[in-house]
C-alpha positions as CSV (number, residue, x, y, z in Angstrom):
1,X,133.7,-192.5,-166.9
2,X,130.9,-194.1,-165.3
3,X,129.3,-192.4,-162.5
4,X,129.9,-195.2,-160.4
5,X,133.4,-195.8,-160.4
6,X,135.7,-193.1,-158.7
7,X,139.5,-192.5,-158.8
8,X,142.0,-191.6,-156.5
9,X,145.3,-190.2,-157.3
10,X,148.5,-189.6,-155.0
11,X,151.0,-187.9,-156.7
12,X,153.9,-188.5,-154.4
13,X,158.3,-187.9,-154.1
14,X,158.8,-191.6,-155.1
15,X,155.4,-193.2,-156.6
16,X,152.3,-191.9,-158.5
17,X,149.4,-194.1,-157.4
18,X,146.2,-193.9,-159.8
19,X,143.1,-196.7,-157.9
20,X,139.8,-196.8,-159.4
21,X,137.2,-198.1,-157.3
22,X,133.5,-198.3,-156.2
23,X,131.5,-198.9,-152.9
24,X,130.3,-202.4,-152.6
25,X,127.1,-203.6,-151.3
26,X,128.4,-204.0,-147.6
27,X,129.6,-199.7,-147.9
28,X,133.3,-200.9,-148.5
29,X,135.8,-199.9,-151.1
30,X,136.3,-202.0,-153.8
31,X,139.6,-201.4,-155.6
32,X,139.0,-202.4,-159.3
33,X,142.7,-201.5,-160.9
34,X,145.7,-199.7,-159.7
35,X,148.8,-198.0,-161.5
36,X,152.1,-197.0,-160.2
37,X,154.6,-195.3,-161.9
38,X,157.9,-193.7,-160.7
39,X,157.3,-189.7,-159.6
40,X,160.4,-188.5,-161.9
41,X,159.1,-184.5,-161.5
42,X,158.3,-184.5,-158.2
43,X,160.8,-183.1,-155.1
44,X,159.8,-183.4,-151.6
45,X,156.2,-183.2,-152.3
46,X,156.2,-180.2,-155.1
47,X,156.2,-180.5,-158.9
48,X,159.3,-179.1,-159.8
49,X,159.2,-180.6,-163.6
50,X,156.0,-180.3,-165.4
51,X,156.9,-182.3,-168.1
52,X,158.3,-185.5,-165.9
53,X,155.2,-185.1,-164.0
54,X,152.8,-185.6,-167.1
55,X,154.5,-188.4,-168.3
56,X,154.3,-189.8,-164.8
57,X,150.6,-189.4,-164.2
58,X,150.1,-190.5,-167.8
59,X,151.6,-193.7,-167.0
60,X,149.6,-194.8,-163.9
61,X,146.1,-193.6,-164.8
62,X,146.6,-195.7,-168.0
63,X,147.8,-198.7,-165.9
64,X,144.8,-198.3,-164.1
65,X,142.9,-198.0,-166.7
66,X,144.0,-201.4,-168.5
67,X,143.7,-203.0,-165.2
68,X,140.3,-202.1,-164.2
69,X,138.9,-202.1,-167.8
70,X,137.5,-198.1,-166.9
71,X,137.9,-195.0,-168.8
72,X,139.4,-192.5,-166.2
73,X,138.3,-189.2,-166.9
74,X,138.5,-187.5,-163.1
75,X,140.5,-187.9,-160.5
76,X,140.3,-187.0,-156.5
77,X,143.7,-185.8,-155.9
78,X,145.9,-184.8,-152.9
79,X,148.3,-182.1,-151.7
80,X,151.4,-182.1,-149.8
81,X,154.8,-180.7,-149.8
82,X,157.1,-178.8,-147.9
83,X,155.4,-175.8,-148.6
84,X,152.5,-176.6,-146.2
85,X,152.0,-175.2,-143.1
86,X,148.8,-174.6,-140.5
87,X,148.1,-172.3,-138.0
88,X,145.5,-171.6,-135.4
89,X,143.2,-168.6,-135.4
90,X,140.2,-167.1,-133.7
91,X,137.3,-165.3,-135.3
92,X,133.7,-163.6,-134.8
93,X,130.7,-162.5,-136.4
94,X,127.8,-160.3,-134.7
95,X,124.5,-161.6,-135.5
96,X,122.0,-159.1,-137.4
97,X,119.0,-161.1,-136.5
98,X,119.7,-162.6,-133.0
99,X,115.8,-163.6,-132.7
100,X,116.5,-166.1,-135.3
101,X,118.3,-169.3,-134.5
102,X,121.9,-170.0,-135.7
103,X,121.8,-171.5,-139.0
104,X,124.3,-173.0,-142.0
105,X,124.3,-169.5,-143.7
106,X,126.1,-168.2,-140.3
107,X,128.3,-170.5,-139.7
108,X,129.3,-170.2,-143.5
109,X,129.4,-166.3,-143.1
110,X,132.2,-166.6,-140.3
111,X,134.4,-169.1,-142.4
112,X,134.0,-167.2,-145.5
113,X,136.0,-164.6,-143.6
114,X,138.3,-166.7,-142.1
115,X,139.6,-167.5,-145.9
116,X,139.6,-163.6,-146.4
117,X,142.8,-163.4,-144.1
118,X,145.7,-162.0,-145.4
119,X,148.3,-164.9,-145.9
120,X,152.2,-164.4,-146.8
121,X,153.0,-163.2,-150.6
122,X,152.2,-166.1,-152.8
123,X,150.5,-168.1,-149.9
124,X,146.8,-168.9,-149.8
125,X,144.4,-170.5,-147.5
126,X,144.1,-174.4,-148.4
127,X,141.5,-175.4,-145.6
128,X,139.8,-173.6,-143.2
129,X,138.5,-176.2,-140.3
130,X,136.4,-175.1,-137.7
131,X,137.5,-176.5,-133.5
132,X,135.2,-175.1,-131.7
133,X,132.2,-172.6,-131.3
134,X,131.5,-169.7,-129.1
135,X,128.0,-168.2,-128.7
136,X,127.3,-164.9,-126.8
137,X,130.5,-165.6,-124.3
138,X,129.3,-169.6,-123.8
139,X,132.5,-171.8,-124.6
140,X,133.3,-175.2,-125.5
141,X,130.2,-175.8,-128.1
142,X,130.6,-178.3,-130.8
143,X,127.8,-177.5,-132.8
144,X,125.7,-174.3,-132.3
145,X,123.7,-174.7,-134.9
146,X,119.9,-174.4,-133.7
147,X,121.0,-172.2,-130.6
148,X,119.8,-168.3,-130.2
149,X,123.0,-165.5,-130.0
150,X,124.1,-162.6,-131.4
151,X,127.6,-162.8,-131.5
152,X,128.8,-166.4,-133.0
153,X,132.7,-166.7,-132.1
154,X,135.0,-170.2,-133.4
155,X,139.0,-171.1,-133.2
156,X,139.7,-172.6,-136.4
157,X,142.5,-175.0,-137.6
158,X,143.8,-173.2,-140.6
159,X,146.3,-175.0,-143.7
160,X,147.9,-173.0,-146.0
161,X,150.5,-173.7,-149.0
162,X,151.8,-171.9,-151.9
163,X,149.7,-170.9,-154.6
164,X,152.2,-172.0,-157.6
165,X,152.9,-175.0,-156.4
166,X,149.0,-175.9,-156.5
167,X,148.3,-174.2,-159.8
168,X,151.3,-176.5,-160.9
169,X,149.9,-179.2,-159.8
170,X,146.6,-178.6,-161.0
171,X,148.6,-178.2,-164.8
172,X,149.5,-181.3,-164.2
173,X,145.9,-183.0,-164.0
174,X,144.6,-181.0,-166.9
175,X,147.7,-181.6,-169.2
176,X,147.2,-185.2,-168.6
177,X,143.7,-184.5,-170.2
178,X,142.3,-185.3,-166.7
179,X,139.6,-183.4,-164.4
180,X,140.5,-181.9,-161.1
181,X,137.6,-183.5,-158.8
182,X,138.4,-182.7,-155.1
183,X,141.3,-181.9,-153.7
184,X,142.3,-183.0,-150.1
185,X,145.5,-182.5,-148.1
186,X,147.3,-185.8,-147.9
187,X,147.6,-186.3,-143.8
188,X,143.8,-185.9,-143.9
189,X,143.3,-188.4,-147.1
190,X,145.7,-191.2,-144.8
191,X,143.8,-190.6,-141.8
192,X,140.5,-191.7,-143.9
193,X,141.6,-194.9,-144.3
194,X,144.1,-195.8,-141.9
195,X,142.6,-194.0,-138.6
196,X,139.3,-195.1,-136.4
197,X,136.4,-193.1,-135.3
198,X,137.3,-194.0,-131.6
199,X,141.3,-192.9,-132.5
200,X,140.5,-189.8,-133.6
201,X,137.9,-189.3,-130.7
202,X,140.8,-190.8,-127.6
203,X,143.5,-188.6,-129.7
204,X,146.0,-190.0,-132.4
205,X,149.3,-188.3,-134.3
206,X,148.8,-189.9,-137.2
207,X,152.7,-190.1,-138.4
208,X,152.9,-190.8,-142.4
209,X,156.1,-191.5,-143.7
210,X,156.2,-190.9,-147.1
211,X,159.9,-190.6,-150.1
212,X,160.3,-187.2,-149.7
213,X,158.4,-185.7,-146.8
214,X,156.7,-187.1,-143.3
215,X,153.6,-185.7,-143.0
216,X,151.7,-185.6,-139.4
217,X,148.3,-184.7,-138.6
218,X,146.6,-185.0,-134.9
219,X,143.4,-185.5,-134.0
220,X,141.8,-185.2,-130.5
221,X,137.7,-185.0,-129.9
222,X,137.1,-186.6,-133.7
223,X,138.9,-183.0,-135.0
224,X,141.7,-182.5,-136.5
225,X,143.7,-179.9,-134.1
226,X,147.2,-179.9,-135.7
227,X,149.0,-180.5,-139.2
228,X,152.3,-180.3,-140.6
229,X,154.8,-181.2,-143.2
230,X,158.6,-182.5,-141.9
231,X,160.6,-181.8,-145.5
232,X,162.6,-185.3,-145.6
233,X,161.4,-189.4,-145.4
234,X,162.9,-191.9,-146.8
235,X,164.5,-190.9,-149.7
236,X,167.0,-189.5,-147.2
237,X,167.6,-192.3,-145.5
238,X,168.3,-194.3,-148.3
239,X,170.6,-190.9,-149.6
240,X,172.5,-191.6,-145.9
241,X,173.1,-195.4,-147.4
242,X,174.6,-194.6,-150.6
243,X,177.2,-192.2,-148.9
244,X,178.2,-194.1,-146.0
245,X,178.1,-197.1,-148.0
246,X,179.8,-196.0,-151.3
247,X,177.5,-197.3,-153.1
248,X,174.6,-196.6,-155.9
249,X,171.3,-195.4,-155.2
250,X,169.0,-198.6,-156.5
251,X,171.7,-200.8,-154.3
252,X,170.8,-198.5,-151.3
253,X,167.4,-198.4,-152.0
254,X,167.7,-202.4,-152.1
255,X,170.0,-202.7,-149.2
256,X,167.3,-200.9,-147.1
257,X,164.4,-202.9,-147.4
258,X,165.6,-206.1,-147.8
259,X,168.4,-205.7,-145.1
260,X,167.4,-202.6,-142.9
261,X,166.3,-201.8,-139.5
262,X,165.7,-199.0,-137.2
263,X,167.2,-200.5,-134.1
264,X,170.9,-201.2,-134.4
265,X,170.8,-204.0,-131.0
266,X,169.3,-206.5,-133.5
267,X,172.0,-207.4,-135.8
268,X,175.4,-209.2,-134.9
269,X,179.4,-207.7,-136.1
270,X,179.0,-210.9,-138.3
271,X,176.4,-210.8,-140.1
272,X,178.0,-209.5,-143.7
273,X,175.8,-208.7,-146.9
274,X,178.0,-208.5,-150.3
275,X,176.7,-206.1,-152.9
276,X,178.3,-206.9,-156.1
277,X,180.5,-204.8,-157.9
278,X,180.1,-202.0,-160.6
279,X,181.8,-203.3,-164.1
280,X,184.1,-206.0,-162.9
281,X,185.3,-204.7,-159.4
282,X,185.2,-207.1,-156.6
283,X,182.3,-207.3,-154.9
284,X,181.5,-204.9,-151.6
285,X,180.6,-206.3,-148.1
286,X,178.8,-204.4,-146.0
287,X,178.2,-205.0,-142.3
288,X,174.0,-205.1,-141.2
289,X,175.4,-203.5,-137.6
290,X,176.8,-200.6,-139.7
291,X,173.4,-200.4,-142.1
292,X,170.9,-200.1,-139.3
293,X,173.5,-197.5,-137.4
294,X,173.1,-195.6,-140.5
295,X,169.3,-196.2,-140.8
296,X,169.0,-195.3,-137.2
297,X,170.7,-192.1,-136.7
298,X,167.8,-190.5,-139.8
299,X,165.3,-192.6,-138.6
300,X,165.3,-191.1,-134.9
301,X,165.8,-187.2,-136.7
302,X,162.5,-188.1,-138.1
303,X,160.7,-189.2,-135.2
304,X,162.3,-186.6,-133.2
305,X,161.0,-184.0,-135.5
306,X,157.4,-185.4,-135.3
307,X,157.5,-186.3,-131.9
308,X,158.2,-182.0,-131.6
309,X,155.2,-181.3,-133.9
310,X,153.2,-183.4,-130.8
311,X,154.5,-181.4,-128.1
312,X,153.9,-178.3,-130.2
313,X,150.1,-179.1,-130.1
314,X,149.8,-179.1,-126.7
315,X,150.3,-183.1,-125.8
316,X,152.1,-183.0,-122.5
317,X,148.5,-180.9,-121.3
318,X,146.6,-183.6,-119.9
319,X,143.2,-182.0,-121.7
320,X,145.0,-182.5,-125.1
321,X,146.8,-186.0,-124.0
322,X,146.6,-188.5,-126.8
323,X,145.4,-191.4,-125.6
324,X,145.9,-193.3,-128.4
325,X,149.4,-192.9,-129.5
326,X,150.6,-192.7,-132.7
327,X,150.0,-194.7,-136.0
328,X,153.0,-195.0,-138.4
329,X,151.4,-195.5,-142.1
330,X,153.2,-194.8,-145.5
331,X,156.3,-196.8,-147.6
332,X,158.7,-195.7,-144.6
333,X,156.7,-197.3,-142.1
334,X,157.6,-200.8,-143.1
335,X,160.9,-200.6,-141.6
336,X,161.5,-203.3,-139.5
337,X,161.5,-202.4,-135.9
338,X,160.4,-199.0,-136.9
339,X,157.3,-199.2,-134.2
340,X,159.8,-200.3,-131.1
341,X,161.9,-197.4,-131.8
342,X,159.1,-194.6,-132.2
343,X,157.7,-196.5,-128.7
344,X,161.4,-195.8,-127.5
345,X,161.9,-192.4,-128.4
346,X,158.4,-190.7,-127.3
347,X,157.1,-193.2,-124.5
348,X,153.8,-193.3,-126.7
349,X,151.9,-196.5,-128.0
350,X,152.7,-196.6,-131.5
351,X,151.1,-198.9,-134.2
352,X,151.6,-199.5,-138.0
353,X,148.2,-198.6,-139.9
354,X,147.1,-200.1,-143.0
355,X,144.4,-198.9,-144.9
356,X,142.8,-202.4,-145.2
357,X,139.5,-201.6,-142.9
358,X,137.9,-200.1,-145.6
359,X,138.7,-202.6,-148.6
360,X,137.0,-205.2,-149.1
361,X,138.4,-208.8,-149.9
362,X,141.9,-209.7,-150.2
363,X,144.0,-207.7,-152.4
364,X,147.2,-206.1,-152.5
365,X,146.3,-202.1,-151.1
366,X,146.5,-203.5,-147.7
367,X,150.1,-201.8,-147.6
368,X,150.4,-198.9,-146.0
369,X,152.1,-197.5,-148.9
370,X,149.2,-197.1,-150.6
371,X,147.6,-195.4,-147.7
372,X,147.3,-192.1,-149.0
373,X,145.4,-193.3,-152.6
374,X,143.2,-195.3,-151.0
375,X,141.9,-191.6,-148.7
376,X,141.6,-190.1,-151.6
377,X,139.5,-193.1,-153.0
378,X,137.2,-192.9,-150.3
379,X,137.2,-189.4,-151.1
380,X,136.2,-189.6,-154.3
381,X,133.9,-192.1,-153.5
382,X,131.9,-190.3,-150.9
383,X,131.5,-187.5,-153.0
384,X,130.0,-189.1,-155.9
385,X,127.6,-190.6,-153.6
386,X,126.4,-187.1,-152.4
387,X,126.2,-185.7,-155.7
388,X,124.4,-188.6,-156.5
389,X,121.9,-187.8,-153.5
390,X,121.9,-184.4,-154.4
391,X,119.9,-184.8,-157.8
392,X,117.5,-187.6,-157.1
393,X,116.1,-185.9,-153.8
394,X,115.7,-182.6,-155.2
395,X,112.4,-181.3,-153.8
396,X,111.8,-178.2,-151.7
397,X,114.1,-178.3,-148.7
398,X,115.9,-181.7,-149.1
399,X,117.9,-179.6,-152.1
400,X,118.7,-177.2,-149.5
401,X,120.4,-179.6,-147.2
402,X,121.3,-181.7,-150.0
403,X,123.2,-179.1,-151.9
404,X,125.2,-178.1,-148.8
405,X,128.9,-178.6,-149.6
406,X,132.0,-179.5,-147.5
407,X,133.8,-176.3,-147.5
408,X,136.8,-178.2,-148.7
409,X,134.5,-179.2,-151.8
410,X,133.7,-175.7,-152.6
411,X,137.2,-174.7,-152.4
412,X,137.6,-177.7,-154.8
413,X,135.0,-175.8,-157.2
414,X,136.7,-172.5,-156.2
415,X,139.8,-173.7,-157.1
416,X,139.0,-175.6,-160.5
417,X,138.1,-172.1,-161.8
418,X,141.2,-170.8,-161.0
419,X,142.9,-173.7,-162.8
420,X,140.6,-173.4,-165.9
421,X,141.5,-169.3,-165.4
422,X,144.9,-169.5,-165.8
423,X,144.6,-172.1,-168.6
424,X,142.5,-169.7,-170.7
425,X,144.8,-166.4,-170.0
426,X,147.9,-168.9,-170.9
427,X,145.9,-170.1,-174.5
428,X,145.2,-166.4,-175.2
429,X,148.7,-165.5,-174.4
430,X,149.5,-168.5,-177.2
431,X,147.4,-167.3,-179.6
């Protein structure tokens, strides 16, 4: 694949989105060709049948492929699930040379052992994202880089997830003869494309509503300060349809967005939909009041339950207030009335995001269900660019600065290795 192009891919409960795209002259993303196939191995979030999961990816890398006229070859891909959970912790390092300013290496020094934590059996340390610094007792520092101290001190927001079900996701990639290129959580991917500079500066909960899970992520001070995974979406809702309604899934599915809403007020005792009947049964009418009672009573679990990951993080503080509300992005946010009733249930301004800001011309990604792929396009896309910087301006100490990685890219790197690890212990075992 050409250096140029870049591909994200979202592998999600309901969908697996494959977008190739490049930056355009005026720095937006310009999406050349995307596949979607249904997610048939994957449960809230995790892979939980490798083969299904193949096939899947197979399917809308090579729609993308056809469509944008590009070999694929690798892909910027995300991580989510139930399985994910953050935490906050504080850590130090004491100087050796305190006459010397502080410096990358340091601030690289205390992270590295942040990751050396001990984590829960089978649990291990996904990103490790820096809040704020502490030098020699001063609080409050954003970046201490340049400033003299001997004893360098930083709270860290810290996201961790299960080790198997990464290395089965990262089977997946290679088994679709695919490369692993970076790997980003999936609230943070969303928040790239759907969230502004100012949002994440006032304080937003960015509130993406995916099939199988809702993931949230808050930001306040342009750093992220709080993640976490809520382990239904709207597969469940639609599940809640099919029961109360006695009817199939793909008619539940159907009935939902063509007929649903979150707020029951809106729809009159008259107003009737009739679903027809399976295999020469009489046709089934079902009232819109019922369908949006149904819709509502899941609708406000869900918004309940991120509305308590907000208060968890501190919201009700007036330092940690967030100013600017919430943004509802993913394929559950285009329930109708869905923003009304989020405004109703937590008092906060609420908005639908679409990852449109960043695209350029008119074209179908605008939805928010594609919010997620497009992050990890943008991903992808920024990272090619520094690589790209990396090699032509390598003389004397631009290579220095220039070869400084994310730490999320070298736990990309670190990670890939692991993959290809495994992969050569399981070909010697099949030998």
């Amino acid at each position: 694949m050409d250096k140029n192009f870049s591909v994200g891919l979202d592998i999600g409960t309901t969908k697996i989105v494959a977008m190739v795209g490049e930056k355009n002259q005026f720095n937006k993303v310009k999406v050349l060709g995307v596949g979607k196939s249904q997610s048939l191995g994957v449960h809230r979030g995790v892979v939980n049948n490798i083969t299904q999961t193949i096939q899947s990816i197979k399917i809308a890398v090579d729609e993308a492929q056809s469509k944008s006229g590009i070999e694929v070859k690798e892909v910027a891909v995300g991580i989510a699930g139930q399985h994910i959970r953050s935490l906050q912790h504080s850590d130090y390092i004491t100087r050796e040379n305190p006459d010397e300013v502080i410096n990358d290496n340091d601030i690289d020094k205390l992270i590295d052992q942040v990751y050396k934590l001990v984590m829960l059996p089978g649990e291990e340390i996904i990103h490790v994202l820096p809040q704020d610094f502490k030098v020699d007792g001063q609080s409050e520092i954003k970046e201490p880089i340049g400033m003299y101290g001997s004893r360098l001190e930083a709270n860290f927001h810290i996201v961790v997830g299960q080790v198997s079900s990464i290395r089965n996701i990262g089977k997946c990639i290679k088994s679709s003869g695919l490369e692993m290129g970076d790997i980003t959580l999936e609230p943070l991917a969303s928040s790239d494309a759907v969230l502004s500079n100012e949002e994440k500066e006032a304080g937003v909960a960015l509130i993406d509503i995916g099939g199988g899970t809702t993931d949230v992520a808050i930001f306040k001070d342009g750093i992220i300060k709080h993640t976490a995974v809520i382990p239904f979406g709207g597969n469940v809702i639609t599940e809640d349809i099919k029961e109360g309604c006695s009817i199939i899934g793909n008619q539940a599915e159907q009935l939902k967005i063509k007929f649903g809403s979150a707020w029951p007020g809106e729809n009159k005792d008259s107003e009737i939909v009739s679903i027809p009947g399976l295999r020469g049964r009489d046709p089934k009418e079902i009232s819109l009041k019922t369908l949006s009672k149904i819709i509502n009573a899941r609708v406000v679990e869900i918004i309940e339950q991120a509305y308590l990951e907000i208060k968890n993080y501190g919201h009700e503080d007036s330092k940690k207030k967030l100013i600017a509300g919430i943004v509802l992005t993913g394929g559950g946010s285009q329930l109708r009335h869905l923003k009304q009733l989020t405004e109703y249930v937590t008092g906060m301004d609420t908005r639908i995001g679409f990852p449109g800001e960043h695209l350029a011309g008119d074209s179908d990604e605008y939805n928010p269900i594609y919010s997620t792929a497009v992050g990890l396009l943008m991903k992808a896309i920024e990272n090619n660019s520094e690589n790209k910087n990396s090699i032509s301006n390598s003389t004397g100490n631009d290579l220095v600065n220039q070869e400084r990685k994310t730490i999320l890219t070298k736990w990309g790197e670190g990670f890939k290795k692991f993959i290809d690890k495994v992969d050569n212990v399981d070909n010697t075992i099949d030998n």
